[in-house]
C-alpha positions as CSV (number, residue, x, y, z in Angstrom):
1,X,7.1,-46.6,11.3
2,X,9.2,-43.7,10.3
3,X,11.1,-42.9,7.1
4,X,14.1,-42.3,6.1
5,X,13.2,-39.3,3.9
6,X,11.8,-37.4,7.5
7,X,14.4,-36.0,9.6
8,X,14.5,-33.6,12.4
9,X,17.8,-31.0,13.4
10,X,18.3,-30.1,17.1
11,X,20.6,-27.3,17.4
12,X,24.2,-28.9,15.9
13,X,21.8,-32.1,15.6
14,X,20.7,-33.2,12.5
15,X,19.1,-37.0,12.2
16,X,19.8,-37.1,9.4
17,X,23.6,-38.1,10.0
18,X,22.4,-41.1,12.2
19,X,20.9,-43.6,10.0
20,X,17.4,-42.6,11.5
21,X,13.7,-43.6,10.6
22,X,12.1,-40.5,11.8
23,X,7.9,-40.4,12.7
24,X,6.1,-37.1,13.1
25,X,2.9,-38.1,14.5
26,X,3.3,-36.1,18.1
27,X,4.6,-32.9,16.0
28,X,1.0,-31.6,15.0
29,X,-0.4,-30.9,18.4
30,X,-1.0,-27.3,19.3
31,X,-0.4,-25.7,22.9
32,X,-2.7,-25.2,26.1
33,X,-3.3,-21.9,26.8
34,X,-2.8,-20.7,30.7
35,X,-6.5,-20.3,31.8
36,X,-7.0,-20.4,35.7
37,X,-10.7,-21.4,36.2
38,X,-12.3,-20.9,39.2
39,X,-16.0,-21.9,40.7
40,X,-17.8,-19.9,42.5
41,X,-20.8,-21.0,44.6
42,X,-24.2,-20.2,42.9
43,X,-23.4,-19.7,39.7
44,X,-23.4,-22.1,36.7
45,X,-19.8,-22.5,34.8
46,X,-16.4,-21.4,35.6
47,X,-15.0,-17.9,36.0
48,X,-12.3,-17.9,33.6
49,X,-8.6,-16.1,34.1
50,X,-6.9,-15.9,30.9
51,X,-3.5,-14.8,31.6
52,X,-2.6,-14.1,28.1
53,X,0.2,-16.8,27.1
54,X,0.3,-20.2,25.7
55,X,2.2,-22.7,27.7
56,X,5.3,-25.1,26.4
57,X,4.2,-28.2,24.5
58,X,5.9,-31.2,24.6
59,X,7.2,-32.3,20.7
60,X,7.4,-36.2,20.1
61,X,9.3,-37.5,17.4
62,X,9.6,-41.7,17.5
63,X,13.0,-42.7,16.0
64,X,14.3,-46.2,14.8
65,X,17.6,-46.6,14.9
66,X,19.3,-49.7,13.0
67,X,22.4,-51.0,11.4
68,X,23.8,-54.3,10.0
69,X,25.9,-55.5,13.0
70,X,25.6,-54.8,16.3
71,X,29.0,-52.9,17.0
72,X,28.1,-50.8,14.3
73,X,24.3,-50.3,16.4
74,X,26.2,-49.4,19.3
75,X,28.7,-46.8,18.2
76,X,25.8,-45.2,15.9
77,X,23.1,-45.0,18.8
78,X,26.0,-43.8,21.3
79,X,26.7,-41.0,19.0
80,X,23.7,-39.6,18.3
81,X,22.5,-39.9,22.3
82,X,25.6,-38.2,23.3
83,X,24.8,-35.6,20.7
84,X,21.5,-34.8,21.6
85,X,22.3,-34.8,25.1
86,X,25.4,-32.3,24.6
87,X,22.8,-29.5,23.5
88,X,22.5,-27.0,26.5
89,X,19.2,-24.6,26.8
90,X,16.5,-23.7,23.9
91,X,17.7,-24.7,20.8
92,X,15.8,-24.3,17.2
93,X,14.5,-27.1,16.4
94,X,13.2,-28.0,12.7
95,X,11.8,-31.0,10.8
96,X,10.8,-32.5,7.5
97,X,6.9,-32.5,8.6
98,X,6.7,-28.7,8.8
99,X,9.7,-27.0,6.0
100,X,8.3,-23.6,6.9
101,X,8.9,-23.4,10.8
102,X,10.9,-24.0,13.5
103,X,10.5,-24.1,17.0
104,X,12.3,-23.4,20.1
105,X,12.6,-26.2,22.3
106,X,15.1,-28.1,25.0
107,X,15.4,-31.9,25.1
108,X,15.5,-32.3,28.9
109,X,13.4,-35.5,29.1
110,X,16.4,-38.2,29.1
111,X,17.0,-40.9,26.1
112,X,15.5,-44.5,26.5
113,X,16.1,-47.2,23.7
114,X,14.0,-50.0,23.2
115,X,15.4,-53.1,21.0
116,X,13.2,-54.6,19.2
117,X,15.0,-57.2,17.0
118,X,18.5,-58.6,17.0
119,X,19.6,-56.0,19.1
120,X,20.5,-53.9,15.6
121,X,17.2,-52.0,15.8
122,X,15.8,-49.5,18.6
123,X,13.0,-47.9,19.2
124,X,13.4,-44.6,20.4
125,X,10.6,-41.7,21.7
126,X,12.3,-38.1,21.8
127,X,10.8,-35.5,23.9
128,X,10.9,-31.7,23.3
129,X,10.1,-29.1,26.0
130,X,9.3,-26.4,23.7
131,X,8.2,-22.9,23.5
132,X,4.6,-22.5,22.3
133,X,5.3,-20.6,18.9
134,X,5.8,-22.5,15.5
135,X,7.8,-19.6,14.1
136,X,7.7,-18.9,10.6
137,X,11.0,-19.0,8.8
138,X,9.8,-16.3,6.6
139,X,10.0,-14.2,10.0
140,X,13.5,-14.3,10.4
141,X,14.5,-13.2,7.5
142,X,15.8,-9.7,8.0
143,X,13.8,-7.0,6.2
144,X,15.6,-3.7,5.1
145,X,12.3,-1.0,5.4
146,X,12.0,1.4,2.9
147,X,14.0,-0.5,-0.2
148,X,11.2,-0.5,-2.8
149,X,10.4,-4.3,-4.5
150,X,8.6,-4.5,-8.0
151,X,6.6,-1.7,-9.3
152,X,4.5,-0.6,-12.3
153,X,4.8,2.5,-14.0
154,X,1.5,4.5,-15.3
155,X,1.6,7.3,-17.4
156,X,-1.3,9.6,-19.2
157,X,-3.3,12.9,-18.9
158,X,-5.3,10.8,-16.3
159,X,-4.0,7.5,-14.7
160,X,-5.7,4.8,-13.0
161,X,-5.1,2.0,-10.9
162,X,-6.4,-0.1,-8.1
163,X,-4.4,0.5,-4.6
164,X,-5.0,-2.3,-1.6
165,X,-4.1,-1.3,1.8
166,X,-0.4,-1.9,1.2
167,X,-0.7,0.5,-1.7
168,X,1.7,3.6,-2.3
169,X,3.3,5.7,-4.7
170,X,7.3,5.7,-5.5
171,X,6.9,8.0,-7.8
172,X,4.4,10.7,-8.9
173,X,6.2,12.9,-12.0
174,X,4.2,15.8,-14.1
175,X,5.3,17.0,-17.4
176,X,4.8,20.5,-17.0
177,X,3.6,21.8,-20.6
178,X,3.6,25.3,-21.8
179,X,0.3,27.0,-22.2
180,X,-0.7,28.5,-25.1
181,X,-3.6,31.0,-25.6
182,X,-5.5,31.1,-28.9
183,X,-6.1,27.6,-31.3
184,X,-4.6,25.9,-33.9
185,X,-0.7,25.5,-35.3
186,X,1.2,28.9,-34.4
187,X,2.5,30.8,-37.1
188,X,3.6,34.2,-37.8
189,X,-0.3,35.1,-38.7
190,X,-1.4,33.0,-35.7
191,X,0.4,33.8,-32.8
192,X,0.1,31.7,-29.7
193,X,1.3,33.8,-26.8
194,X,2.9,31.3,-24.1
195,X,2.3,31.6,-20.3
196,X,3.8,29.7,-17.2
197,X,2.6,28.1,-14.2
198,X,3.1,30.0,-10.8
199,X,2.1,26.2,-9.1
200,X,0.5,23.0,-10.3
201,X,-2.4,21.4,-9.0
202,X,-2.5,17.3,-8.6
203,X,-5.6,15.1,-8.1
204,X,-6.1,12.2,-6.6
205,X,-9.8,11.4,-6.5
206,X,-11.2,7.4,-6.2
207,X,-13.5,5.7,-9.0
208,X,-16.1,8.4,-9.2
209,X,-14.9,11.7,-10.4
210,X,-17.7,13.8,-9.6
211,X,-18.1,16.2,-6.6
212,X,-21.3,16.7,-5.3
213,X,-21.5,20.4,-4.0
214,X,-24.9,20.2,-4.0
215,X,-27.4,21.1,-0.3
216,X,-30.0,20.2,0.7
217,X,-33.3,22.1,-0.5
218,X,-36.7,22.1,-2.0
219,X,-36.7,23.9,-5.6
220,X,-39.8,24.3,-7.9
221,X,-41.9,21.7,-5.7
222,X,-39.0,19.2,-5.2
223,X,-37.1,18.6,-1.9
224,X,-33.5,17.2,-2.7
225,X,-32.0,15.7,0.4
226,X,-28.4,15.2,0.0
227,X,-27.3,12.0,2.0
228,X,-24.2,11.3,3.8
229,X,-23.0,9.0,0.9
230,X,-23.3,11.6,-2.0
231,X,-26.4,10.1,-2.8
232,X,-29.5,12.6,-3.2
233,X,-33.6,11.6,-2.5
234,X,-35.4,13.6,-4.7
235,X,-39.8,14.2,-3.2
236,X,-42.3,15.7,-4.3
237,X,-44.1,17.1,-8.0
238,X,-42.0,20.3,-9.9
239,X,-44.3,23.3,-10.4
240,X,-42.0,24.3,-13.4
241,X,-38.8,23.0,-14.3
242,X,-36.8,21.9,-11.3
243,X,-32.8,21.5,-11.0
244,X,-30.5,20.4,-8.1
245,X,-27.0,21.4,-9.4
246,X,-24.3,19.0,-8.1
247,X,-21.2,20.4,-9.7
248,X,-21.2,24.2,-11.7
249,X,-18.1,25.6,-12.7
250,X,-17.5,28.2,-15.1
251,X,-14.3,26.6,-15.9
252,X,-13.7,24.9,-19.2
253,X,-14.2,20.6,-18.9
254,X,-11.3,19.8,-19.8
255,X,-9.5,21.5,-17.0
256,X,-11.2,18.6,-14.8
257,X,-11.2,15.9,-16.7
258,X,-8.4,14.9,-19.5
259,X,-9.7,14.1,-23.1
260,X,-11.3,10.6,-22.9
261,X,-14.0,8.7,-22.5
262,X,-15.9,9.0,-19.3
263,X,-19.9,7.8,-18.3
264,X,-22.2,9.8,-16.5
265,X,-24.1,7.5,-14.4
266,X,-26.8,7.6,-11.0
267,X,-30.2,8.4,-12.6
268,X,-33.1,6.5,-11.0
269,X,-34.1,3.6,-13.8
270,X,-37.2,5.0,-15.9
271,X,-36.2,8.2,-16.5
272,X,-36.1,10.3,-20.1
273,X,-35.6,13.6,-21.2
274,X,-39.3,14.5,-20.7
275,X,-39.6,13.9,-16.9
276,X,-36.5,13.5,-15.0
277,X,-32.5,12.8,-15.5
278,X,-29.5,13.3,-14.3
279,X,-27.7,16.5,-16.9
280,X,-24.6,17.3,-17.8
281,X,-25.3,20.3,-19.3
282,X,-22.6,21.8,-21.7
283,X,-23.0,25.3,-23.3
284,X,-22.5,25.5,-26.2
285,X,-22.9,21.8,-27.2
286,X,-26.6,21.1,-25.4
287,X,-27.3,18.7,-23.0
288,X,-26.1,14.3,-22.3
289,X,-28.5,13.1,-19.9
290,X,-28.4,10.0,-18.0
291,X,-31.7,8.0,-18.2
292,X,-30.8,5.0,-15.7
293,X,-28.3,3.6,-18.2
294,X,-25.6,5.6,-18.1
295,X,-24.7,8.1,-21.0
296,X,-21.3,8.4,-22.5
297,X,-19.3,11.5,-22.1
298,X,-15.9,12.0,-24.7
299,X,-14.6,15.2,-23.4
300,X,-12.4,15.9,-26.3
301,X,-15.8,17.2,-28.3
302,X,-16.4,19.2,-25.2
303,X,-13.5,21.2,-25.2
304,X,-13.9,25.1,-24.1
305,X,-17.2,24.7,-23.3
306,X,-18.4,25.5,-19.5
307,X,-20.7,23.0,-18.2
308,X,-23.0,21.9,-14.8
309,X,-23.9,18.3,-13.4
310,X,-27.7,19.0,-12.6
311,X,-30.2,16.5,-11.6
312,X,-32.9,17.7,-14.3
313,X,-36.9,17.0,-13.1
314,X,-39.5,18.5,-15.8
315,X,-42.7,20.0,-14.7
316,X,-45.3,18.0,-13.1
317,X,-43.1,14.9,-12.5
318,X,-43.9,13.1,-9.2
319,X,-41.1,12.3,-7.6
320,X,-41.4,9.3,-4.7
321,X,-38.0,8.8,-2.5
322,X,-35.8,8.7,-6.4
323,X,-32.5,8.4,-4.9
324,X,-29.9,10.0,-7.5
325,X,-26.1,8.7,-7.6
326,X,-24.6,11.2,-9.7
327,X,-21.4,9.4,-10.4
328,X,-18.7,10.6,-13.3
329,X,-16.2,7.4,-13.9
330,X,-13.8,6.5,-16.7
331,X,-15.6,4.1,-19.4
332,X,-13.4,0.9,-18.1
333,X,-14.6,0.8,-14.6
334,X,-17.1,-0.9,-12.9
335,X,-20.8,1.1,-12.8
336,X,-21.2,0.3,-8.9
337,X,-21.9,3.5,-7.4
338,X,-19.3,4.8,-5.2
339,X,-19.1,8.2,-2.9
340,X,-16.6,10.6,-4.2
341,X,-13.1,10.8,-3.0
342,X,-11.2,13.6,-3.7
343,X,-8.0,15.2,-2.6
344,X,-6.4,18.0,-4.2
345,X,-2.9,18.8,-4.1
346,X,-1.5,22.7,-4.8
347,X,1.8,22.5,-5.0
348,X,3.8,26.3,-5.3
349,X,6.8,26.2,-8.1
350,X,8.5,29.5,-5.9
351,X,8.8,30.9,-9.9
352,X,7.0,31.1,-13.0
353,X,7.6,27.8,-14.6
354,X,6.8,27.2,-18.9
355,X,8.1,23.9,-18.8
356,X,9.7,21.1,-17.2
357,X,9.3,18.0,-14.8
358,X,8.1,18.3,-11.1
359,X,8.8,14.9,-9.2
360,X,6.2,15.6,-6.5
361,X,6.8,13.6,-4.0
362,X,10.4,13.9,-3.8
363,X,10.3,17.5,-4.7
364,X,12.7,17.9,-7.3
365,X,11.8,20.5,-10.5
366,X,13.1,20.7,-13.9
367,X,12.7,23.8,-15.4
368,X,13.3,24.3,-19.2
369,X,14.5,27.7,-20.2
370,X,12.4,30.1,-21.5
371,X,13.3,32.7,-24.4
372,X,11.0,35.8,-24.2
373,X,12.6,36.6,-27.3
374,X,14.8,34.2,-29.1
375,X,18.0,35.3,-30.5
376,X,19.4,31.9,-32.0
377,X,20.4,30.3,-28.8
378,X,21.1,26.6,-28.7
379,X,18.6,24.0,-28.4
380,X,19.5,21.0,-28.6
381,X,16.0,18.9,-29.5
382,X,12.4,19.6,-29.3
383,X,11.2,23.1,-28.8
384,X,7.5,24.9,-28.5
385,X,7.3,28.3,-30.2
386,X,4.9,31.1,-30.3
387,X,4.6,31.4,-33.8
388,X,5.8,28.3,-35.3
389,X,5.4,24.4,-35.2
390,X,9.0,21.9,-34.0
391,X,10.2,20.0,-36.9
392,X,13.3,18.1,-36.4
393,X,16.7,19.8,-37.5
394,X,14.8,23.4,-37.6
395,X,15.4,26.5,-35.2
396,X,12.5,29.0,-34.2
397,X,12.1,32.5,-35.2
398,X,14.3,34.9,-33.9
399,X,12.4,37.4,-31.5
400,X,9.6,34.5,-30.4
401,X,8.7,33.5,-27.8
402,X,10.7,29.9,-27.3
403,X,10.4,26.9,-24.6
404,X,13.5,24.7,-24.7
405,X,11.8,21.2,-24.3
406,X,14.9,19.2,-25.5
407,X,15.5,18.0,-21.6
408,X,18.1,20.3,-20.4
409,X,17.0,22.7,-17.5
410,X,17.7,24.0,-14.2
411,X,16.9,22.3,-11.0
412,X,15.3,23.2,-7.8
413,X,14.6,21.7,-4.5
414,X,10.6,22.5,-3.5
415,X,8.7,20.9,-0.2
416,X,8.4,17.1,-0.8
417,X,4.3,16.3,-1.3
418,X,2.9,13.1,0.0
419,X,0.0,11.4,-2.7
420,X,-1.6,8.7,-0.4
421,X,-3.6,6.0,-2.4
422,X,-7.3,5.0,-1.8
423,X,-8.6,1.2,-1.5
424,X,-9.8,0.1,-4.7
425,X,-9.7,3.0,-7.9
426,X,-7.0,5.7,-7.9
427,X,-7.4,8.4,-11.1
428,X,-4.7,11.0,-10.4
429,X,-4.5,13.9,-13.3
430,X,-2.4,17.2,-13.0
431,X,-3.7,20.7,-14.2
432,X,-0.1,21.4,-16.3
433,X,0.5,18.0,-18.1
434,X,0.5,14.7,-18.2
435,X,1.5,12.8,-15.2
436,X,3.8,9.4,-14.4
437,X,3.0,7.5,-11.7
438,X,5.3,4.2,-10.2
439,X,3.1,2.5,-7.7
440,X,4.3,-0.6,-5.5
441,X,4.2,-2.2,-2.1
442,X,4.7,0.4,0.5
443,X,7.9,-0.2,2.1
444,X,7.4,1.0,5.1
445,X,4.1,-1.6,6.1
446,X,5.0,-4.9,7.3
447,X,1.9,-7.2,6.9
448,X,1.6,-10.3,10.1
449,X,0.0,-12.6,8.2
450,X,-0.5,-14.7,11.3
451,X,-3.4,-13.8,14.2
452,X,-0.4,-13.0,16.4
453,X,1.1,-10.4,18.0
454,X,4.8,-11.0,17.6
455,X,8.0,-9.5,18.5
456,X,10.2,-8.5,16.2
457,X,13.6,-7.9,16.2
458,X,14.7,-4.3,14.6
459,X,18.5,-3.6,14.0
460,X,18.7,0.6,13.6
461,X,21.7,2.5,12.8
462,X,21.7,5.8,14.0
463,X,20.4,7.7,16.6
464,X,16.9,8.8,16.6
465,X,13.2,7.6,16.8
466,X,11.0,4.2,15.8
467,X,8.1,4.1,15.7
468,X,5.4,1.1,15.0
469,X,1.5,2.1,14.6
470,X,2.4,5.5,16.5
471,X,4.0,3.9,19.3
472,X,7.9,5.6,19.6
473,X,10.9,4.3,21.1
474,X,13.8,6.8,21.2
475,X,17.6,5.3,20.7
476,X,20.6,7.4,22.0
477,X,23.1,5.6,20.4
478,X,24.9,6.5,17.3
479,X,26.0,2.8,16.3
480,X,24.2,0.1,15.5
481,X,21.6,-0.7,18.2
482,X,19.9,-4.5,18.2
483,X,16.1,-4.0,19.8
484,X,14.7,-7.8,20.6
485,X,11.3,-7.2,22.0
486,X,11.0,-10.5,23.2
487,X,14.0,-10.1,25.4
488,X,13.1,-6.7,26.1
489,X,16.6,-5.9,25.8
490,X,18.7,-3.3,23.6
491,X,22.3,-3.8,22.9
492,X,25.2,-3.7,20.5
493,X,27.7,-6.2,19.0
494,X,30.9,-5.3,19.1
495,X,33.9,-7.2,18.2
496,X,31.8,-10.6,19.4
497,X,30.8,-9.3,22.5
498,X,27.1,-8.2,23.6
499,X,27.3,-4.4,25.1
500,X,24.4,-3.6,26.9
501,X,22.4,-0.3,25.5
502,X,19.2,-0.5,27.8
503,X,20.8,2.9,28.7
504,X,20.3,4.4,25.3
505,X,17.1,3.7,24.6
506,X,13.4,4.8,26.2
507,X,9.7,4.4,24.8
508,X,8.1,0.9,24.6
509,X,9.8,-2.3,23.0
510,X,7.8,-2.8,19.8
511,X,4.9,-5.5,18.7
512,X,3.8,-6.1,15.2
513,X,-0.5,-6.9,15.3
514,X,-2.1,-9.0,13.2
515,X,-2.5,-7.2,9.6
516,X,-0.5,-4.1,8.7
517,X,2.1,-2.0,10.4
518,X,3.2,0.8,9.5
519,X,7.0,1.5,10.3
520,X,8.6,5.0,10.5
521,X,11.8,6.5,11.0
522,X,13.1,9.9,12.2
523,X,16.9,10.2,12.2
524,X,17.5,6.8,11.7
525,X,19.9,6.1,8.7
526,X,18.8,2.1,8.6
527,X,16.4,0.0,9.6
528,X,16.3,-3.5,9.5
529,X,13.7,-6.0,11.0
530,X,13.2,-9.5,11.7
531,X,9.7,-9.7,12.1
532,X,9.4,-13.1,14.1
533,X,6.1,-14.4,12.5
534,X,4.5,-16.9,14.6
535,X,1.7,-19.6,14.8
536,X,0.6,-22.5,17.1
């Protein structure tokens, strides 16, 4: 039997209001899919015709009915048939059983009561006509695309998180800071001259910060193939000292990788210094080589030193297919070798800039003011001087040079720069400061968590283009334009009545796939979806 804590609502209709026992045991069933099958003589099994849809399923609920008297039976049953029947067409239709869905169905199947004591009780089976889909209620609610939800800020010389497809950056800030030739606190009898930055340079690499520039080649005895993966084979016995460089740069470490603690990793286990390992080879401050445990590199007591990545193979090892996976990573990441990847980002500041803020993927620049020669202007907080060190409350010396770091600054308006994220690790550095990164959902995905195409329901103001996975539909109109993709139909609302826009619009009516979507917008000042999740 039912009970009285179940109910079901049919359009206006809600059991609830009758004194109902309600019973869900024909609401679980799932649909028959249209499949034509055909035989054909000589051959074993059907040819099958799928023709893409899933056909209506009939929904049961069994319903008791009762009351204390019998006029009161009577006028309660009466109502609620003459309810039900009153509802015209598809109608939602929602229960107890299943609090996340709905369906679309018709009750078309006529209303028999069955009394089965005192005439105060009845038995009653309902039965739905209804549209395959259990549509989620999480799908109608309307989604605004591109309002941000909860993010996390991270901020450093070198950031790090982990991205997931749906991963994307808000915000991506650098603290331009001025650069100062020369070592130690400025002073009058240690003057720092101070230089700007024509452009900044952003990196985005994954978990192993390493480039391999290496080729492939056979030096003193030793063939080093380089492998699709970044991973190098290493044959054959060294004649002499052998070296495959991976990464030389003449440039100082610390241009590459901020002060911290990093490991070297990717030597073949059983190496030593004495017949092969993978080098980072620092002049000035000797060689860290990686044995097949990893060797830990802190950059800070590398400073101005130049430096290569070399795998390092002494004379007259024997080297049998040692694959090499020269990986650089930060100290709290996993040592599971990954490929490097890298994407650099040169951004042009149109001027020389000695500090400020650049918001990169906006666009928008800061730029401090910059005295040549000071001559007692105002500044109102922190300062950087050629020839002397900021303490609160103090000025600099006339005729230094002087960077105004107190926050005030003139603004400029340079190209927007997209940052993308990577599945998994994300380290981002800049070459001018230190960097602040917000990070978040990406606003403009829309995940079906379902195995379903659906079809959603946009509402656009504006006139311009949609687009869903690269597929465009143009709108015409400059009001608000309603795009059901079920319907196939475009209109607008005005003043209660539906005005046709099927005119106004071209390209094909949208689907959201299984998985992510990625949503964009060209002239479009809104856009708003329902994305009509479904299940069966």
């Amino acid at each position: 039997m039912g009970s009285i804590n179940n109910s079901f609502r049919f359009g206006t209709v809600d059991s609830a209001d009758y004194n109902l026992l309600v019973a869900g045991d024909g609401t679980f069933n799932a649909p028959e899919r249209d499949v034509d099958t055909i035989e054909i003589p000589g051959r074993n099994g059907d040819l099958l015709i799928d023709k893409g849809r899933f056909k209506n399923i009939t929904v049961e609920y069994t319903v008791y009915c009762y009351a204390d008297d019998l006029d009161t039976f009577r006028t309660q049953l009466r109502n609620f048939r003459n309810a039900l029947s009153s509802q015209k067409g598809y109608q939602k239709l929602t229960d107890t059983f299943h609090p996340d869905e709905y369906r679309l169905g018709t009750f078309i199947s006529g209303f028999e009561a069955e009394p089965v004591m005192f005439n105060t009780i009845a038995e009653v089976v309902l039965k739905f006509d209804c549209k395959p889909q259990r549509f989620l209620l999480s799908g109608d609610e309307p989604i605004t695309l591109g309002e941000w939800g909860e993010t996390e800020t991270y901020s450093g010389s070198i950031v790090s998180f982990d991205g997931t497809e749906t991963t994307a950056i808000k915000s991506l800030k650098v603290n331009i800071t001025p650069k100062q030739s020369g070592s130690g606190d400025p002073s009058p009898s240690n003057v720092r001259p101070i230089s700007g930055y024509e452009g900044v340079n952003v990196t985005r690499v994954g978990k192993n910060l390493l480039k391999n520039t290496a080729t492939t080649q056979t030096y003193a005895g030793i063939t080093y193939t380089v492998n699709a993966d970044g991973t190098i084979t290493a044959n054959g016995t060294a004649t002499n000292r052998s070296y495959c460089v991976i990464w030389f740069d003449y440039d100082y470490l610390s241009n590459y990788f901020k002060d911290g603690t990093y490991i070297l990793s990717g030597c073949p286990s059983g190496g030593s210094a004495l017949t092969y390992a993978l080098d980072l080879q620092a002049y000035g401050s000797g060689n860290l080589y990686d044995t097949g445990e990893g060797v830990t590199i802190n950059t800070a007591n590398l400073t101005n030193q130049p430096y290569r990545f070399v795998i390092d193979v002494k004379n007259g090892t024997t080297l049998n297919n040692a694959v090499f996976k020269p990986m650089l990573r930060l100290a709290n990441t996993s040592a599971d070798y990954e490929p490097y990847q890298g994407t650099s980002y040169p951004i042009s500041l149109g001027q020389t800039v000695y500090g400020g803020v650049l918001d990169v993927m906006s666009g928008k620049l800061k730029s401090y003011p910059f005295y040549s020669s000071y001559n007692g202007e105002t500044i109102s907080g922190e300062w950087i001087c050629d020839r002397a060190v900021y303490s609160e409350g103090t000025t600099p010396p006339i005729g230094s040079q002087v960077v105004d770091m107190s926050g005030n600054g003139t603004e400029y308006n340079l190209e927007p720069t997209e940052v993308n994220t990577l599945l998994g690790t994300n380290n981002i550095w800049a070459d001018a400061g230190t960097v602040e990164v917000e990070v978040g959902e990406n606003p403009n995905i829309l995940v079906n968590p379902t195995p379903f195409e659906s079809c959603p329901v946009f509402e656009v103001e504006g006139s311009g283009t949609l687009s869903v996975n690269n597929i465009s539909m143009t709108i015409a109109n400059n009001g608000t334009t309603i795009i059901d993709s079920e319907m196939m139909e475009a209109y607008e609302e005005e003043n209660g009545a539906i005005i046709s826009r099927n005119d106004m619009v071209s390209g094909e009516f949208p689907t959201l796939k299984e998985g992510n979507n990625n949503i964009g917008a060209v002239g479009l000042t809104s856009v708003k979806v329902k994305p009509k999740w479904w299940e069966v």
